[in-house]
C-alpha positions as a printed NumPy array, in Angstrom:
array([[  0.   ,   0.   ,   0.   ],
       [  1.256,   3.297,  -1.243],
       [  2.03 ,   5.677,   2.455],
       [  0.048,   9.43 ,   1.796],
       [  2.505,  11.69 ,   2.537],
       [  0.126,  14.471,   2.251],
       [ -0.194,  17.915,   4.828],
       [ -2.735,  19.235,   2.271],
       [ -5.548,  16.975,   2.606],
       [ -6.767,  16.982,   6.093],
       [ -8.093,  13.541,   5.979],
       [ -4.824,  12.443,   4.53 ],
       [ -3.114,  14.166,   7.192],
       [ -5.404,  12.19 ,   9.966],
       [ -4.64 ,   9.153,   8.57 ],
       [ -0.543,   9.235,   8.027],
       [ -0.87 ,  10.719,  11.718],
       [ -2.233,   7.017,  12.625],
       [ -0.147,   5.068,  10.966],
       [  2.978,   6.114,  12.193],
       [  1.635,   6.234,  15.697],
       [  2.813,   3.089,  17.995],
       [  0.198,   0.56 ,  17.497],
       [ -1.163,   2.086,  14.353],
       [ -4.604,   1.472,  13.002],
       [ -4.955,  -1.798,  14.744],
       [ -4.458,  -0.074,  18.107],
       [ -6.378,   2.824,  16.913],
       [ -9.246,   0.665,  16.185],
       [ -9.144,  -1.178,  19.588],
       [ -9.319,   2.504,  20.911],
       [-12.145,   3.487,  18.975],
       [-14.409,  -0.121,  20.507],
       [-13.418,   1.052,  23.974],
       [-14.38 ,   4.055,  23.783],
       [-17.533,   4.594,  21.617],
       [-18.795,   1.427,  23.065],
       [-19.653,   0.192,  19.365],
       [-16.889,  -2.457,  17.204],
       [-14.744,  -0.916,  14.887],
       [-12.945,  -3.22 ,  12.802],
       [ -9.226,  -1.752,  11.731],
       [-10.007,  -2.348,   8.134],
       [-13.671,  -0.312,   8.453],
       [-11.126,   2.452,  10.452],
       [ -8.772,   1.889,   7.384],
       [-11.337,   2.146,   5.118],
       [-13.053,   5.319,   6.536],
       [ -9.271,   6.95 ,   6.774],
       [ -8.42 ,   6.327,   3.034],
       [-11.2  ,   7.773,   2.02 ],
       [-12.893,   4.982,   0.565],
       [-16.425,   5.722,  -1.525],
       [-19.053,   4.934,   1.113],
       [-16.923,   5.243,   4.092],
       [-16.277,   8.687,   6.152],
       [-14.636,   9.981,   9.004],
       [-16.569,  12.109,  11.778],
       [-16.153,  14.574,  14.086],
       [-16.772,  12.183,  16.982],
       [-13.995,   9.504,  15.547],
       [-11.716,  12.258,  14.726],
       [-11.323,  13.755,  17.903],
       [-11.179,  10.27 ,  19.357],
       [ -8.189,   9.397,  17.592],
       [ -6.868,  12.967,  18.533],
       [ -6.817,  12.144,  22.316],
       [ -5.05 ,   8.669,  21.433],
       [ -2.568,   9.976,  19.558],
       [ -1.926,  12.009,  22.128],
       [ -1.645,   9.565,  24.548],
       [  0.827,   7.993,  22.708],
       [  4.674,   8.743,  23.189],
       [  5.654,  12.038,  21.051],
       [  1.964,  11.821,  19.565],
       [  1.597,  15.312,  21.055],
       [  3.832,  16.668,  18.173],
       [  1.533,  15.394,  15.669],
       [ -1.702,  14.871,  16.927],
       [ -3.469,  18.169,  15.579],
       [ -1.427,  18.398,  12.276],
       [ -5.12 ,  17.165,  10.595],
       [ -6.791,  20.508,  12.256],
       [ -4.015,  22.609,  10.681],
       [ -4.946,  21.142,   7.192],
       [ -8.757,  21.141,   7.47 ],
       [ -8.197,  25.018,   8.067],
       [ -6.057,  25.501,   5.353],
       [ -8.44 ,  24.033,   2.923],
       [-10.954,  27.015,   4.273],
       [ -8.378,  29.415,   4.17 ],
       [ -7.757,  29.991,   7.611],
       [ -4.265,  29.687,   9.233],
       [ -4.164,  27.382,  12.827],
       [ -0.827,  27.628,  14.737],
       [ -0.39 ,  25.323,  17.771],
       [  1.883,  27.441,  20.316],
       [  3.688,  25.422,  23.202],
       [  4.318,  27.545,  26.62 ],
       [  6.934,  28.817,  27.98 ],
       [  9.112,  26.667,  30.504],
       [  7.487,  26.523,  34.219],
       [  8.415,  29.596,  35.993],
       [  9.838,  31.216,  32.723],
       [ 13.122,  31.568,  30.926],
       [ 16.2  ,  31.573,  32.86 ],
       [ 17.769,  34.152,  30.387],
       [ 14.728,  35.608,  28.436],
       [ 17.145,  37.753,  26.443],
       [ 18.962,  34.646,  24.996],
       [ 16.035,  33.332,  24.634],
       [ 14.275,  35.671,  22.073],
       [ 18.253,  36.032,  20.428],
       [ 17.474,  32.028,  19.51 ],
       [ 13.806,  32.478,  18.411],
       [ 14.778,  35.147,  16.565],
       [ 17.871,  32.91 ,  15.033],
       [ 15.443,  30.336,  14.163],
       [ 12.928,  32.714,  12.249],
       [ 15.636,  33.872,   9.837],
       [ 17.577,  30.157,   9.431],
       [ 13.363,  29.438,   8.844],
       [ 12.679,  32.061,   5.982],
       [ 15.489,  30.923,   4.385],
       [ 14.977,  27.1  ,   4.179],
       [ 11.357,  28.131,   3.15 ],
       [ 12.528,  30.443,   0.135],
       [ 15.427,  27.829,  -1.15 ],
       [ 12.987,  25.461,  -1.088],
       [ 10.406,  27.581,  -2.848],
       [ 12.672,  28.222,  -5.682],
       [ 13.858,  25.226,  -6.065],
       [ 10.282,  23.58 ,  -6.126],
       [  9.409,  26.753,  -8.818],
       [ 12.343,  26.021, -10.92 ],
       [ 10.219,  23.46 , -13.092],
       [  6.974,  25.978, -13.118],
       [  5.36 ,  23.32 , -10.755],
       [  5.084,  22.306,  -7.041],
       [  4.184,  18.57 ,  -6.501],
       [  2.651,  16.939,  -3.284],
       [  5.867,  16.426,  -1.683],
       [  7.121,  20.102,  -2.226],
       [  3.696,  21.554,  -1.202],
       [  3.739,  19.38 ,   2.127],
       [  7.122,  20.63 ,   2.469],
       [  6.69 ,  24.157,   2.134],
       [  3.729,  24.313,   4.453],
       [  5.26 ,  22.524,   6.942],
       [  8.142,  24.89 ,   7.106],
       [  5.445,  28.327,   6.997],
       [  3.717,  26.973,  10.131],
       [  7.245,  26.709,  11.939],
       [  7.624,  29.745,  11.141],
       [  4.235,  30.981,  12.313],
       [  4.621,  29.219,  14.99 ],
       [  7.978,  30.609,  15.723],
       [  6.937,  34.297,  15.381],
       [  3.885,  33.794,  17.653],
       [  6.049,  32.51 ,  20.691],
       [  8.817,  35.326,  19.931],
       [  5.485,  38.146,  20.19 ],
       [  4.617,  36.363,  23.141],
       [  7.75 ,  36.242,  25.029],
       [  8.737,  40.086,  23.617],
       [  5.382,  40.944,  25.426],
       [  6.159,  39.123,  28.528],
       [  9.503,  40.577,  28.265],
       [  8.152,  44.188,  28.359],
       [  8.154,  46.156,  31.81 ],
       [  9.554,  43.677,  33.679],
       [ 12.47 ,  46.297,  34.615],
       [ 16.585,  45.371,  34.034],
       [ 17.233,  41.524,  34.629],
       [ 20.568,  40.564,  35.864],
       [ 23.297,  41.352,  33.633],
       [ 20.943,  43.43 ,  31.755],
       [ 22.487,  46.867,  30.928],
       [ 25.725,  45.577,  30.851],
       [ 27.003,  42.824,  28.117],
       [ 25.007,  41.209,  26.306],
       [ 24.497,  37.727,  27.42 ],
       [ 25.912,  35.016,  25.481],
       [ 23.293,  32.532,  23.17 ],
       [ 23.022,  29.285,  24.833],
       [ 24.752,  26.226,  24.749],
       [ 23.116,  23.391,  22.629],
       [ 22.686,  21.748,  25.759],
       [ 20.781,  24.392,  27.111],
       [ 18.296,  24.54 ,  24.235],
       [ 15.055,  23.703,  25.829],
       [ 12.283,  22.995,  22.956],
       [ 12.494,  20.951,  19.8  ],
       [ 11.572,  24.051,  17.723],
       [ 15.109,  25.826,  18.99 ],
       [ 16.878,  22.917,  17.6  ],
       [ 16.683,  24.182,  13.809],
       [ 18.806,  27.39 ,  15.177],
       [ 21.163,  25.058,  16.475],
       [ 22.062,  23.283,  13.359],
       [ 23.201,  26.889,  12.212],
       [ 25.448,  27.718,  15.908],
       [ 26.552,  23.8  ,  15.708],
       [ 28.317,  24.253,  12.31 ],
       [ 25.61 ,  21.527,  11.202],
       [ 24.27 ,  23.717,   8.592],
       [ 28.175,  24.344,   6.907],
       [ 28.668,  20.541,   7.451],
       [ 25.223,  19.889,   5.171],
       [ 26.464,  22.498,   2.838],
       [ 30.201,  20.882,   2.039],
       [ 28.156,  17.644,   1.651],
       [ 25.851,  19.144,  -0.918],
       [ 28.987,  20.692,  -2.573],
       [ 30.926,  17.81 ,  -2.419],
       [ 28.076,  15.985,  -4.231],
       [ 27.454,  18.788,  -6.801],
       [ 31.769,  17.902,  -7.886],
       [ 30.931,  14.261,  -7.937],
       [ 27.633,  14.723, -10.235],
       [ 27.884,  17.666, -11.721],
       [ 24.629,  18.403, -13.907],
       [ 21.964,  16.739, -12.192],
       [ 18.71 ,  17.689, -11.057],
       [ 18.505,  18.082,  -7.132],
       [ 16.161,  14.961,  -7.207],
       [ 18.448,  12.886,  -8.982],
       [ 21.556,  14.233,  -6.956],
       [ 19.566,  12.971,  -4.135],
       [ 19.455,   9.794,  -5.743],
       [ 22.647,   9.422,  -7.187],
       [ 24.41 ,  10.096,  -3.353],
       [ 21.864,   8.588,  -1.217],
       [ 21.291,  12.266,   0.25 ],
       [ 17.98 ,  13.57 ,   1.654],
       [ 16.127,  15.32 ,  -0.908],
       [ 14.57 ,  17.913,   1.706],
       [ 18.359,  18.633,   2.504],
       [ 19.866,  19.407,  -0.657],
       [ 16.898,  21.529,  -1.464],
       [ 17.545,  23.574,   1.6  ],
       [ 21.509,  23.652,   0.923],
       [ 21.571,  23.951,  -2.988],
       [ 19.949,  27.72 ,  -3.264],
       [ 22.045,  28.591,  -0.173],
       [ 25.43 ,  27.28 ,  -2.145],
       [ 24.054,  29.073,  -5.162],
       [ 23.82 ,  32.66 ,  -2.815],
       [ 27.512,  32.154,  -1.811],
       [ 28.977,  31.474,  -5.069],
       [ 30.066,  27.919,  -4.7  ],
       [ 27.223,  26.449,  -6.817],
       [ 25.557,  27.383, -10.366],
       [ 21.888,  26.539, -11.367],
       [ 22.306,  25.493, -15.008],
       [ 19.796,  24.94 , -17.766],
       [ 16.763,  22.489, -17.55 ],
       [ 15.974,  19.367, -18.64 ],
       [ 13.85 ,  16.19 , -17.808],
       [ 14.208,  14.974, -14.964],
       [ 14.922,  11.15 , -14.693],
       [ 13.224,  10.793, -11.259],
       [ 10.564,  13.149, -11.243],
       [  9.379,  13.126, -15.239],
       [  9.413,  16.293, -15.424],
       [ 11.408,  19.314, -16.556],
       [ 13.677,  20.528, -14.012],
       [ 16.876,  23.043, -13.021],
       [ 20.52 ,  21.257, -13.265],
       [ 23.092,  22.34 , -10.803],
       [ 27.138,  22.332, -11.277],
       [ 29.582,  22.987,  -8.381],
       [ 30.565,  26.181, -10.531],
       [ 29.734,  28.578, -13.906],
       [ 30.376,  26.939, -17.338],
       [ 34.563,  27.453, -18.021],
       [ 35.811,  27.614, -14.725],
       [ 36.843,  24.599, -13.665],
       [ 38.785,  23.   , -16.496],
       [ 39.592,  20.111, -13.858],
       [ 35.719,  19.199, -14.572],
       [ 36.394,  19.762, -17.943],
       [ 33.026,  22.492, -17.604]])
């Protein structure tokens, strides 16, 4: 069976959520008998999930399977990614906000210095990927769930910043406020999964990503990102991030189109530099 990798679709979304929760639809189902005090079979739960003609989803089930989810060990982080979709597909925008730490932020100026880290490393992994999903005139499923996903971090990342900016306001000088500033935190000190993208920039992970990607681009000089991916085993989602940013500091070049053998479709090439100047490519 062919995995919906979806964030469009709400239903989609509800149903990938399942599956990759421990116990899956089987569990899910069990949940569902418990619960509603009627059977549910995991195939009528698959059934209703994929959409099948006949077969739907309610309210009732959906939040059901919410509450298990979240139950479930890190189900928290995905639980209301279906909500977030149904929205979309009305036009609204629905941004899940986690609070601040107990008894606040040890150092809430370091703390806004990463948020506000993480919202610029953020707009820049969604515009690389962005252009490099628009080379071809075309986003596909994967890019679309890609570039939402990466617009709600970002949301979600501006919210809390507003929020802690707010708190932050009239609370008079902290210590060591008015002197030095203080210094960013360690990555040890990072305290929420969403401050973890600004670490992959203060860790030197971002550079290390960015040699690979170049050291790929000299290996296969003249692909497609999609079948650079392919070619070196590298995530896709990665090089699409690290490609545009290469391109910005002059160590890659976007080249002409051409089909592309993965995707079928007409797509940018990328070189490790311009036409001519690198004769030991023979470019």
């Amino acid at each position: 069976m062919t995995c919906r990798t979806s964030s469009i679709n709400w239903l989609d979304c509800l149903y990938n959520a399942v599956r990759k929760t421990p116990g899956g639809v089987i569990e899910a189902a069990k949940w569902l008998t418990d619960r509603r005090g009627k059977s549910m079979h995991p195939e009528t739960l698959r059934a209703k999930l994929n959409g099948t003609e006949g077969e739907s989803v309610t309210i009732e089930i959906a939040e059901l399977l919410t509450e298990w989810m979240q139950e479930k060990a890190g189900g928290s982080e995905y639980a209301l990614e279906w909500m977030q979709a149904l929205a979309g597909q009305f036009g609204m925008s629905v941004d899940l906000v986690p609070p601040a730490p107990e008894g606040g932020w040890p150092d809430e100026i370091a703390a806004v210095q990463l948020k506000l880290l993480e919202i610029t490393t953020r707009v820049g992994r969604l515009t690389g990927t962005a252009v490099d999903a628009m080379a071809d005139r075309h986003i596909d499923s994967d890019e679309a769930a890609l570039m939402v996903s990466e617009a709600r971090a970002l949301r979600t990342m501006a919210h809390r910043t507003g929020a802690q900016c707010g708190a932050r306001c009239g609370q008079g000088q902290a210590a060591g406020e008015g002197g030095a500033m203080s210094h960013l935190a360690r990555s040890t000190d990072i305290s929420t999964s969403h401050e973890a993208t600004a670490h992959v920039v203060s860790s030197g992970l971002q550079a290390a990503q960015q040699d690979r990607a170049a050291g790929a681009l000299k290996a296969h000089p003249g692909l497609t990102s999609m079948e650079l991916a392919k070619a070196t085993g590298h995530d896709r989602y990665m090089l699409a991030r690290r490609l545009p940013e290469l391109l910005e500091d002059g160590r890659a070049w976007r080249g002409q189109k051409k089909p592309c053998e993965v995707s079928g479709r007409s797509a940018c090439t990328w070189w490790p530099v311009a036409p001519g100047e690198n004769p030991a490519l023979g470019l």
